[in-house]
Backbone as CSV, one residue per row, in Angstrom:
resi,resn,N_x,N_y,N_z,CA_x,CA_y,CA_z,C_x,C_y,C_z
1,UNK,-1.602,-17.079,-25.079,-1.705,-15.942,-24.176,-2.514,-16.359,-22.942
2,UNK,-2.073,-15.994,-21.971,-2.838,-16.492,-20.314,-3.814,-15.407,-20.529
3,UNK,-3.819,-14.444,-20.264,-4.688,-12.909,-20.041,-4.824,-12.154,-21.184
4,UNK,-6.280,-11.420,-21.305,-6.626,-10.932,-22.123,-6.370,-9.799,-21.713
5,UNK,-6.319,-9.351,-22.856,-5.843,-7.514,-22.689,-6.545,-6.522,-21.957
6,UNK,-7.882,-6.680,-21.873,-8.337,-6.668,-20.955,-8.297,-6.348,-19.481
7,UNK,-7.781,-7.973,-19.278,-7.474,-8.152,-17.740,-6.213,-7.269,-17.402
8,UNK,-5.115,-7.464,-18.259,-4.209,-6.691,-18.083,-4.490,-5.168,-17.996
9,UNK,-5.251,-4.723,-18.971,-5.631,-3.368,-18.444,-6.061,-3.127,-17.488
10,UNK,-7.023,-3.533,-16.868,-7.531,-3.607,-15.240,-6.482,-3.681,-14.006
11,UNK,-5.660,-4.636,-14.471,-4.387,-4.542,-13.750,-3.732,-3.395,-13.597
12,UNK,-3.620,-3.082,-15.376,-2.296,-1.956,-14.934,-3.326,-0.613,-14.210
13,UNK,-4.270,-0.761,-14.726,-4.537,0.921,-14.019,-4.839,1.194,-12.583
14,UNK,-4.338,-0.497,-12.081,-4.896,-0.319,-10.423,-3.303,0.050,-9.868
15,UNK,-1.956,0.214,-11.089,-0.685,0.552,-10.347,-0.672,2.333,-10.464
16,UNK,-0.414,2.783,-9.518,-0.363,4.039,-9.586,0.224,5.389,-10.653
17,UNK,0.963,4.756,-11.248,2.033,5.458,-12.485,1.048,5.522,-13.650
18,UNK,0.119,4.506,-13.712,-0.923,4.492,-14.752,-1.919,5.102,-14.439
19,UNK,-2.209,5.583,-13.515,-3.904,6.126,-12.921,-4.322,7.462,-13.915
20,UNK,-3.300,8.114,-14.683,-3.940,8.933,-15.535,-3.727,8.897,-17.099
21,UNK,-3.721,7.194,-17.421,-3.954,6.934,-18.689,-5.336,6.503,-19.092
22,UNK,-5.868,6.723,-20.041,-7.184,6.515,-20.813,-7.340,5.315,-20.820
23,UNK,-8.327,4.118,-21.095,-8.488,2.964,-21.191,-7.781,2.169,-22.190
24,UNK,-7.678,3.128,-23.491,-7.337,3.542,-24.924,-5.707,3.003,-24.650
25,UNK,-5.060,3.689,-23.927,-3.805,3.958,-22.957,-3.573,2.868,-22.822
26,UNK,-4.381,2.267,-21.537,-4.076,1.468,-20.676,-3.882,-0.167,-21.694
27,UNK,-4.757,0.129,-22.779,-4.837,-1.397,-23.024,-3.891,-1.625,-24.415
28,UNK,-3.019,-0.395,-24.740,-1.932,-0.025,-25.794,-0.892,-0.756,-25.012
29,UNK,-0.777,-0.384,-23.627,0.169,-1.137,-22.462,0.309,-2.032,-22.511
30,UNK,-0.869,-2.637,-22.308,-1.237,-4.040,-22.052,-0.579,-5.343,-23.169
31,UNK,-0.979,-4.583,-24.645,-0.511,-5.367,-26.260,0.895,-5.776,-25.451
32,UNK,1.665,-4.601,-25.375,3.382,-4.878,-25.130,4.107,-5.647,-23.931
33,UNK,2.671,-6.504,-23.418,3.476,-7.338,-22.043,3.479,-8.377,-22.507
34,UNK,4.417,-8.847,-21.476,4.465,-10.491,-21.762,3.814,-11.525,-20.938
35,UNK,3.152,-12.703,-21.292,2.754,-13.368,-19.948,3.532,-14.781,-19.424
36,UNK,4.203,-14.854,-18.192,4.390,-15.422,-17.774,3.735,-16.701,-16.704
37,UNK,4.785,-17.606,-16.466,4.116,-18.326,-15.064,5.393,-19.505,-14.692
38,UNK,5.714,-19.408,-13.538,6.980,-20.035,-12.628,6.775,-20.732,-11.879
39,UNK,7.611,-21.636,-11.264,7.133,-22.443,-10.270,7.840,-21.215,-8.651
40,UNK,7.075,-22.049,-7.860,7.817,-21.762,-6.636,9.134,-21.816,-6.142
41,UNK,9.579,-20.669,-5.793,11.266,-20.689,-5.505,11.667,-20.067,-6.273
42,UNK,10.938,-19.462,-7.829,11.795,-18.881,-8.848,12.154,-17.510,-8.296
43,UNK,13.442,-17.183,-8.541,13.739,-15.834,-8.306,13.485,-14.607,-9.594
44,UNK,12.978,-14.034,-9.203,12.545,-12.888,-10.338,13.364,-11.743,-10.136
45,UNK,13.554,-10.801,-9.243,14.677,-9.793,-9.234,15.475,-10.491,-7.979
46,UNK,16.528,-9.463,-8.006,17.849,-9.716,-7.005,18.504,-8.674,-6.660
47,UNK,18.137,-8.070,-5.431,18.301,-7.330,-4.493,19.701,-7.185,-5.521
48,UNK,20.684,-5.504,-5.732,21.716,-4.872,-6.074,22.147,-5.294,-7.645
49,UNK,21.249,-6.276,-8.338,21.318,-6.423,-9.887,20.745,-5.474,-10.772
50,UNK,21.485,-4.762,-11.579,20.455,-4.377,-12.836,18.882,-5.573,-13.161
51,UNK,17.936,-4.136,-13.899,16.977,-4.913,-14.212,16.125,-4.175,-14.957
52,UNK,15.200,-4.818,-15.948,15.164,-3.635,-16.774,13.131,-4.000,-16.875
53,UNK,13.011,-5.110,-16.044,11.479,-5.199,-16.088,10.299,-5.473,-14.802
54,UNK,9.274,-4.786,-15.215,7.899,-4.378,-14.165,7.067,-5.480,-14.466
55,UNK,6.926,-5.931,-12.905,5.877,-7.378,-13.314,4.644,-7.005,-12.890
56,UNK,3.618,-7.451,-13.052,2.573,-7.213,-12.378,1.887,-8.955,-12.081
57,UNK,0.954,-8.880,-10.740,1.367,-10.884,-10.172,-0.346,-10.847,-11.166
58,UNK,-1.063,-11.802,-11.252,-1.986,-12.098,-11.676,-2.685,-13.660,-10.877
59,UNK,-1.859,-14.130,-10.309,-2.357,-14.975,-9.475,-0.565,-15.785,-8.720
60,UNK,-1.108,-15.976,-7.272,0.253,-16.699,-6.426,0.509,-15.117,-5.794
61,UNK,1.193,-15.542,-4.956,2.106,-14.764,-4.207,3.889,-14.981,-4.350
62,UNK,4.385,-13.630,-4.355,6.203,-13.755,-4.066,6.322,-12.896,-2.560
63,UNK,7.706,-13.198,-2.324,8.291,-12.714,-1.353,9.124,-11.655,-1.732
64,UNK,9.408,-10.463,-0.857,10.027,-9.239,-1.292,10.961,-9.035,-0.154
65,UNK,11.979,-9.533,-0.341,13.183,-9.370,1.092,14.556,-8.588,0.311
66,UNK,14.685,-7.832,1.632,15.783,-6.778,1.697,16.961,-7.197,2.492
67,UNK,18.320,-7.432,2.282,19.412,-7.280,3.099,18.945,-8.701,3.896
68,UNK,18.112,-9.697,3.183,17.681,-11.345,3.839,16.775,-11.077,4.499
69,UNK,16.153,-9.986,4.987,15.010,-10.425,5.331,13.623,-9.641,4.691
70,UNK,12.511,-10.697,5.275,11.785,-10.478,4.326,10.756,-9.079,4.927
71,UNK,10.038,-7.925,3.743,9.584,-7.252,4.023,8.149,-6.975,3.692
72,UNK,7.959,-7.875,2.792,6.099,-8.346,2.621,6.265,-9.362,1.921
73,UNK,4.932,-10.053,1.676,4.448,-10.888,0.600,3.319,-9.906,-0.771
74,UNK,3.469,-10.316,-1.725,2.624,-9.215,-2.316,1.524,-10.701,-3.027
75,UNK,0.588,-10.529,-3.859,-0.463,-11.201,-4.261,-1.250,-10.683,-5.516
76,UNK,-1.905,-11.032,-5.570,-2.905,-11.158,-7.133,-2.977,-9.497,-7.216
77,UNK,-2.878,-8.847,-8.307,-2.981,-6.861,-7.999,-1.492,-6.468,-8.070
78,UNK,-0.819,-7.164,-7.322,0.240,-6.294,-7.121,1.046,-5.847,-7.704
79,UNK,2.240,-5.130,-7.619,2.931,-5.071,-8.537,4.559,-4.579,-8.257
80,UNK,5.687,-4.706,-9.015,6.888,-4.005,-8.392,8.136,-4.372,-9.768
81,UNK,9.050,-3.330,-9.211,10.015,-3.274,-10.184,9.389,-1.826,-10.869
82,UNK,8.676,-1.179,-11.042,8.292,0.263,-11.718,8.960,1.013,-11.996
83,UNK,10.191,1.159,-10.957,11.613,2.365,-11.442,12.450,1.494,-12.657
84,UNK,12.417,0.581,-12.889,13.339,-0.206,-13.643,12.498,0.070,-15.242
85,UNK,11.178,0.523,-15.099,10.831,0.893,-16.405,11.317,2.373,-17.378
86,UNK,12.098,3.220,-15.566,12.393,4.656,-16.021,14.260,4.413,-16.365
87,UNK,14.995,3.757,-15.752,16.257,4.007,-15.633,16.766,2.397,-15.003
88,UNK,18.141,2.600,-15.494,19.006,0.968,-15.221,19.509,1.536,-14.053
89,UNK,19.037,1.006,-12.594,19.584,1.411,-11.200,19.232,-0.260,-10.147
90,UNK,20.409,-1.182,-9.894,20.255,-1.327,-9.311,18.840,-2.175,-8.584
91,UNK,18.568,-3.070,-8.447,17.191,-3.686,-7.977,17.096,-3.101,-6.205
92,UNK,15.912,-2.754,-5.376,16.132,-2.678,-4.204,15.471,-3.712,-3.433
93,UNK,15.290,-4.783,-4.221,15.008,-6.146,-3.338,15.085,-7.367,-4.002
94,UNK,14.945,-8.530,-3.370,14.516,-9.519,-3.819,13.816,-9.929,-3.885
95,UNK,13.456,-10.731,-5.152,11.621,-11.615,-4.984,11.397,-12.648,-5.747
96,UNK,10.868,-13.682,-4.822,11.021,-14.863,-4.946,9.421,-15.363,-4.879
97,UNK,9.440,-16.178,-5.871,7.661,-16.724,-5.680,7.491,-17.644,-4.800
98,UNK,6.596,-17.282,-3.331,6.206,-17.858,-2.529,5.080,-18.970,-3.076
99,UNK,4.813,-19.325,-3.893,3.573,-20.184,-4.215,4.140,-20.139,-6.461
100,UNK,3.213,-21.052,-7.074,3.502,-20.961,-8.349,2.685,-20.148,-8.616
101,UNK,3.510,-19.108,-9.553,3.203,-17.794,-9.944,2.684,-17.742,-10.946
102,UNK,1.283,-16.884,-11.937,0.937,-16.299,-12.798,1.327,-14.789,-12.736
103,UNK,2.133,-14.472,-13.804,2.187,-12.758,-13.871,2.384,-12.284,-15.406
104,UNK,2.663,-10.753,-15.392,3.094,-10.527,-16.887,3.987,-9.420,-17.116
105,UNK,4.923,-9.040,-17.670,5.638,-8.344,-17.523,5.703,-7.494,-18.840
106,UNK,6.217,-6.172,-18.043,6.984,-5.232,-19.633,7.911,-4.658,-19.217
107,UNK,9.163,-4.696,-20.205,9.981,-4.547,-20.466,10.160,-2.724,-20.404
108,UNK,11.358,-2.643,-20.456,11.720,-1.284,-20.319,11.552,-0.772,-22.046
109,UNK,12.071,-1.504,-22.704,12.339,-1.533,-23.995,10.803,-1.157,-24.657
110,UNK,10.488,-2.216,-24.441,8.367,-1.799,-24.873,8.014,-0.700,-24.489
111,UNK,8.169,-0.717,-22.911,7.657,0.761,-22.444,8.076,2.040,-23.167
112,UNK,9.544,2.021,-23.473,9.772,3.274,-24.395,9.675,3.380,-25.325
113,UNK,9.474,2.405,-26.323,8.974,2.072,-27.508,7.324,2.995,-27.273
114,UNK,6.751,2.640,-26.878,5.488,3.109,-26.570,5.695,4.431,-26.305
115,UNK,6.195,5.085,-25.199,7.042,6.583,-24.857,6.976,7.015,-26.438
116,UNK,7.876,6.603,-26.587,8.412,7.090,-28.137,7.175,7.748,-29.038
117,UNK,6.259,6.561,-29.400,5.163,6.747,-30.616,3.942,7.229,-29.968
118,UNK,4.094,7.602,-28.518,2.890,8.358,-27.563,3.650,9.777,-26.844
119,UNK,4.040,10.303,-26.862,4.728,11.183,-26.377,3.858,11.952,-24.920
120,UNK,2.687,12.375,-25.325,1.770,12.385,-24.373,1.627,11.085,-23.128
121,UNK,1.559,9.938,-23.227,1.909,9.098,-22.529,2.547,9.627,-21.299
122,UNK,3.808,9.417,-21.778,5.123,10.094,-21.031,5.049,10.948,-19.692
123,UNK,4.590,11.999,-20.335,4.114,13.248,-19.469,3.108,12.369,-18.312
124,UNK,1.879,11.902,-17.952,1.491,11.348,-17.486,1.524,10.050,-16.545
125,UNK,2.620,9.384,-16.850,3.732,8.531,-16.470,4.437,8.992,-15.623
126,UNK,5.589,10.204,-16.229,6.248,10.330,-15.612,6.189,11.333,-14.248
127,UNK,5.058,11.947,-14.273,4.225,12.967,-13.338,4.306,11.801,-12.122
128,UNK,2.978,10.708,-12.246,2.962,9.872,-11.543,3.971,9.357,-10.767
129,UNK,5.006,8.575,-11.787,5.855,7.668,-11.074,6.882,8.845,-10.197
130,UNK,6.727,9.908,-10.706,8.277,11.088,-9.587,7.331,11.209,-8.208
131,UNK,6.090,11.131,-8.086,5.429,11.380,-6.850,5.140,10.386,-6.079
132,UNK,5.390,8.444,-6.910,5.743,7.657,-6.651,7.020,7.253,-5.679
133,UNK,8.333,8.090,-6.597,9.134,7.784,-6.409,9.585,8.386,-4.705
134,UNK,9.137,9.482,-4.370,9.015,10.801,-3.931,8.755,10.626,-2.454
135,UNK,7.167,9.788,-2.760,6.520,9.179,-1.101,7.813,7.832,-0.918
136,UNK,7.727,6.997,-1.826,9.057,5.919,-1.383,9.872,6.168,-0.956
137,UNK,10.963,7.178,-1.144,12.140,8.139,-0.480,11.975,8.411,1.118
138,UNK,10.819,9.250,1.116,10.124,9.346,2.417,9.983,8.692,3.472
139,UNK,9.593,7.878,2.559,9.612,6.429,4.024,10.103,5.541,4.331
140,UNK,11.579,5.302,3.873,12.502,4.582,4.065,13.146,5.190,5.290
């Protein structure tokens, strides 16, 4: 394991969809990720592919380009792919690791697995991520 559960908890509760889970919560999350690490150039999503997982970076930077070009770099904190934990739609970018990447991911599958045997969870989640989803709409 790269990261302790821990760290991952710290992580996840700095993404917004998590901001009103318990520590308790946060680090139940955390058990069900996976940890990764890539070299540079790896492609992780692809702009108009299904996708069914939320990474969060832990060290390196990727690139996040739309329609070829690029629209940020993101870094250590960050995070993306979050709608792909609610529903199979489509990726709305690409991202490619600008530098060799540390990150960790969960699956859609875990996440509802978890949904499932937390039900309360859910509610809290899904509050978040629709007001998530909501400001994103907005500002496109």
């Amino acid at each position: 394991m790269l990261f302790s559960h821990d760290t991952k908890a710290d992580a996840l509760a700095r993404c917004p969809f998590f901001t009103g889970l318990s520590r308790g919560e946060l680090l139940e999350l955390a058990k069900l990720t996976e940890d990764m690490e890539v070299e540079e150039g790896k492609v992780l999503t692809r702009e108009g592919q299904s996708g069914s997982e939320f990474f969060v970076i832990v060290d390196g930077e990727v690139s996040v380009t739309k329609d070829g070009r690029e629209i940020r770099t993101l870094g250590p904190g960050d995070f993306f792919g979050e709608i792909a934990l609610l529903e199979d739609t489509p990726r709305t970018a690409t991202v490619v690791a600008k530098t060799p990447l540390r990150f960790f991911v969960l699956t859609r599958q875990s996440f509802r697995s978890l949904l499932a045997h937390q039900p309360e969870l859910e509610q809290k989640v899904l509050a978040a991520l629709e007001e998530r989803v909501r400001a994103t709409s907005e500002s496109s």
